[in-house]
C-alpha positions as CSV (number, residue, x, y, z in Angstrom):
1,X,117.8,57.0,96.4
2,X,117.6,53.4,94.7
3,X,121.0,51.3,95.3
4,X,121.3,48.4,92.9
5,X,121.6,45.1,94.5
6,X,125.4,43.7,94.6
7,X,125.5,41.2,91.8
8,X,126.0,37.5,93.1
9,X,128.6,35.2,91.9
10,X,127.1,32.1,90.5
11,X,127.1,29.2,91.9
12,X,128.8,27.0,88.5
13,X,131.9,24.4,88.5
14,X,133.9,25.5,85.5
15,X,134.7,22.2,83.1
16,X,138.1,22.0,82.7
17,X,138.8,19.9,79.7
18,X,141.3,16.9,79.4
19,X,143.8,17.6,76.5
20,X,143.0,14.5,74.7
21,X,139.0,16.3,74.9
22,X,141.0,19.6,73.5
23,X,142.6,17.8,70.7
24,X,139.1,16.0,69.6
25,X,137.8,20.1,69.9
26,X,140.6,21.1,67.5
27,X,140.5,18.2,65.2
28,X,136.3,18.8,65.3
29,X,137.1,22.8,64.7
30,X,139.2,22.0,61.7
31,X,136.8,19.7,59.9
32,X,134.9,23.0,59.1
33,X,136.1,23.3,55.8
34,X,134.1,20.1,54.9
35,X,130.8,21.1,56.5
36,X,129.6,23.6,53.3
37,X,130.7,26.8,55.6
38,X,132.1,29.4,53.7
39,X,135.9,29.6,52.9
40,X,135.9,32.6,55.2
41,X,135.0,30.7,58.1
42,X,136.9,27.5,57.7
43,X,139.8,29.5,58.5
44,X,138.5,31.8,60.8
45,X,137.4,29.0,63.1
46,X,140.5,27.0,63.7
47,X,142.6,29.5,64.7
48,X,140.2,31.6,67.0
49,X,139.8,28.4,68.9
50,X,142.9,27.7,69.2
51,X,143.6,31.3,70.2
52,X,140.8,31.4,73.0
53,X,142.4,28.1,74.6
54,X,146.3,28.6,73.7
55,X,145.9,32.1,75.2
56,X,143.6,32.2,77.5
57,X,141.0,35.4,76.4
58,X,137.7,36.2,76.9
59,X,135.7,35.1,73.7
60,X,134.9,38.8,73.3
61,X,138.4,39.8,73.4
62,X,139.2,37.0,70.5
63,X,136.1,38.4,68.7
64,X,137.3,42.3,68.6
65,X,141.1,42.0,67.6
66,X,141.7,44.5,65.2
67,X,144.5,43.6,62.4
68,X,146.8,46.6,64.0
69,X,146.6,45.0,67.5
70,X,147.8,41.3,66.2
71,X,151.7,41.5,66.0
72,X,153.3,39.5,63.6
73,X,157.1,40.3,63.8
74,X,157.4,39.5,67.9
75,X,154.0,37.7,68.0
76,X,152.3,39.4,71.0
77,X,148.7,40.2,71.1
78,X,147.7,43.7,72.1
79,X,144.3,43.4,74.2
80,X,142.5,46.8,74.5
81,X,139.6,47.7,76.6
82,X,138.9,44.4,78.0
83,X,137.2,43.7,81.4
84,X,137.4,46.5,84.0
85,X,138.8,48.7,81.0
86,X,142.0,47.2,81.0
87,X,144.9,46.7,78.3
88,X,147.7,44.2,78.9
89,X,150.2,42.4,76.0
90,X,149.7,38.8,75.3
91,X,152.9,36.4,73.8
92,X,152.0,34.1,71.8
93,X,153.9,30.6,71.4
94,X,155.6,30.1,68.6
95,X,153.4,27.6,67.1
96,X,150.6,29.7,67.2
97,X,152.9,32.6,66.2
98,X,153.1,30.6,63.0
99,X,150.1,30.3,62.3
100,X,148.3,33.7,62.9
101,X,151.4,34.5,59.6
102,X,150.0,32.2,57.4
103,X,146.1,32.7,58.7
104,X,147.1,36.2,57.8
105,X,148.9,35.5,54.3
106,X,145.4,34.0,53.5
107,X,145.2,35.4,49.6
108,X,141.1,35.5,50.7
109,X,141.1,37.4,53.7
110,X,143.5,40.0,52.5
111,X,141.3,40.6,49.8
112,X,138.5,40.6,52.3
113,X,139.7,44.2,53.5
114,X,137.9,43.8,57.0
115,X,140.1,46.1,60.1
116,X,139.4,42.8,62.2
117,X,141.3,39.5,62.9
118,X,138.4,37.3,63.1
119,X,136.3,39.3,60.3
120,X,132.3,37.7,59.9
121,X,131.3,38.1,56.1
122,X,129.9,41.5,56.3
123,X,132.7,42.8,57.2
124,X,132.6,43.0,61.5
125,X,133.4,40.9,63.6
126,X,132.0,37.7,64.6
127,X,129.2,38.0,67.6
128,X,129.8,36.1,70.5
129,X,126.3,34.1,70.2
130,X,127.9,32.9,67.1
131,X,131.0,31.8,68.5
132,X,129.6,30.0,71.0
133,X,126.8,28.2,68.7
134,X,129.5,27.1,66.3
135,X,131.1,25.6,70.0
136,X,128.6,23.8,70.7
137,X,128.5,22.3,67.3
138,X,132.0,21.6,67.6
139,X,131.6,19.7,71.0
140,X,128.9,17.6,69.4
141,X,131.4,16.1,66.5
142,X,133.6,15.7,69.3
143,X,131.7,13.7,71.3
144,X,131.8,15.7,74.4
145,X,128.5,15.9,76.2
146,X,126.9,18.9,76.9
147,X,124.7,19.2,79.9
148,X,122.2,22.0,78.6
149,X,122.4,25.5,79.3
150,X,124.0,26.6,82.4
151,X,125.7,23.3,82.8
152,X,128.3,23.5,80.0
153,X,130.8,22.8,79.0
154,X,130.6,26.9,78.6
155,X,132.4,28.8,75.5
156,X,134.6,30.6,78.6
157,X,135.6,27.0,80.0
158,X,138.5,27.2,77.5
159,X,140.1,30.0,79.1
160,X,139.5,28.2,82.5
161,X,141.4,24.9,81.2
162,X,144.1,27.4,80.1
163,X,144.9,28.5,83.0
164,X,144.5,25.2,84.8
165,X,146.6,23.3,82.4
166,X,149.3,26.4,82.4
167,X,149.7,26.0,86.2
168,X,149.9,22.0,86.0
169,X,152.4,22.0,83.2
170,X,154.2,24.6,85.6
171,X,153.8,22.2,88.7
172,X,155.2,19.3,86.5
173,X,158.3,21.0,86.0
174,X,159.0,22.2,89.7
175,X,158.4,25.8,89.0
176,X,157.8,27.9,92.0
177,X,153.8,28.7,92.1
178,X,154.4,31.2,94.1
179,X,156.2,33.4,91.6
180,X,154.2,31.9,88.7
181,X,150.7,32.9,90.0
182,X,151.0,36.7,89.6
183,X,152.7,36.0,86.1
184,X,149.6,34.0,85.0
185,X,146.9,36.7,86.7
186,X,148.9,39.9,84.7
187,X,148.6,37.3,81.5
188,X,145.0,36.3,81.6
189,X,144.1,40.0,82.3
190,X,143.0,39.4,85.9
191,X,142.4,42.8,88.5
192,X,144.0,40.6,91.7
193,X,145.5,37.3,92.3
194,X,142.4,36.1,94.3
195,X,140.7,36.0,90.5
196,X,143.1,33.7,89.9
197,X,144.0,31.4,92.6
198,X,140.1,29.8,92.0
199,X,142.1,27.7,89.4
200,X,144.2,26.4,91.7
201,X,141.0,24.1,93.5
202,X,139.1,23.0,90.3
203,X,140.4,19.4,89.6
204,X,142.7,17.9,92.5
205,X,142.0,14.5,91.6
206,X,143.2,15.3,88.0
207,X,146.2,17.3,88.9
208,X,147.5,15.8,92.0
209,X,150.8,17.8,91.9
210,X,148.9,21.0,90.9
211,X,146.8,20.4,94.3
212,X,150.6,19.8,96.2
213,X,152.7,22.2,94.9
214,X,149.6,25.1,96.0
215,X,149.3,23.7,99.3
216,X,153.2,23.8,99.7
217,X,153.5,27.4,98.6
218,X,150.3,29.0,99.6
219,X,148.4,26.7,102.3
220,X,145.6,28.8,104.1
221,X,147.1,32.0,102.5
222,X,143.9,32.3,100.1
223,X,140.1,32.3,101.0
224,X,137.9,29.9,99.5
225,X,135.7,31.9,96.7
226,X,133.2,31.4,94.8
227,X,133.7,31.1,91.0
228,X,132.5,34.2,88.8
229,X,133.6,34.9,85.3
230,X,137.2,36.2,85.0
């Protein structure tokens, strides 16, 4: 009987953005509207980048929101089916709260009549190929460098500087990592904490009291792993 091979994690070094690089991405993103795109798109754009990095999901997951799962009056996402079949609840902040009710007041895309979020102009939803070619146009009037393919910056680097950024803004404040870690994992969707503690070891010269406050709480508690998509 054939056995597949197990699948190998890659061997990659996720590139966790600064947040002055994020803002330059953003300000890039919302410069859409001037670049002859249509009127769906330059508002589509803005506010599913800012809901892959301000939340944290999986660019497929941003793609495939239905309308019905986006929440307006308590401003939680509802995630169905994602990776490993699961479903989990996402808050939004209150700024972005804000404006997912306007994105949605849009007089155009009500009239669009599309069942998704993030609807592409025949109707679906956008692919993730597309997504992640509009990124890399977007990092280019940014003026972050791209090192080619399989170097990155990747599309799925903005949910990695999520979660790095969440647990340094965490560390700043003199929260306990040790009961913050399993909040983050049940957040970003994650099936164990080991999925998530890889964040924890990206960038210690950037986030010196990210790279204390784990080895405080957790020391030699975690093995080292190797990165894979999460």
């Amino acid at each position: 009987m054939f056995h597949p091979l197990p699948r190998l994690a890659p061997s990659f070094t996720p590139y966790i953005f600064t947040r002055e690089e994020v803002a330059r991405l953003f300000t890039a993103v919302d410069n859409v509207r001037r670049n002859g795109c249509s009127p769906l798109a330059s508002r589509v754009f803005p506010l599913l980048f800012r809901m892959l990095y301000c939340c944290g999901l999986r660019v497929s997951e941003a793609c495939r929101i239905a309308n019905k799962d986006v929440d307006l009056e308590h401003g939680i996402l509802q995630i169905l089916n994602a990776k490993g079949e699961k479903d989990r609840m996402v808050p939004m902040s209150e700024s972005l709260w804000q404006l997912c009710a306007e994105y949605n007041a849009t007089p155009a895309l009500r009239a669009f009549g599309s069942d998704f979020f993030f609807p592409s102009v025949d109707g679906g939803h956008y692919a993730n190929s597309t997504v992640y070619s509009r990124f890399r146009d977007f990092l280019w009037k940014a003026g972050i460098s791209h090192g080619g393919r399989g170097n990155g910056p990747r599309l799925h680097d903005l949910r990695h500087t999520f979660a790095v950024h969440t647990l340094d803004d965490w560390a700043q404040a003199g929260k306990d990592l040790y009961v913050c870690l399993p909040i983050l994992s049940t957040y970003l969707g994650h099936k164990s904490l080991l999925s998530t503690q890889q964040y924890l070891r990206l960038t210690p010269q950037a986030y010196p009291a990210l790279l204390d406050a784990f080895n405080k709480n957790f020391g030699d508690v975690f093995p080292e792993v190797h990165y894979e998509e999460t």
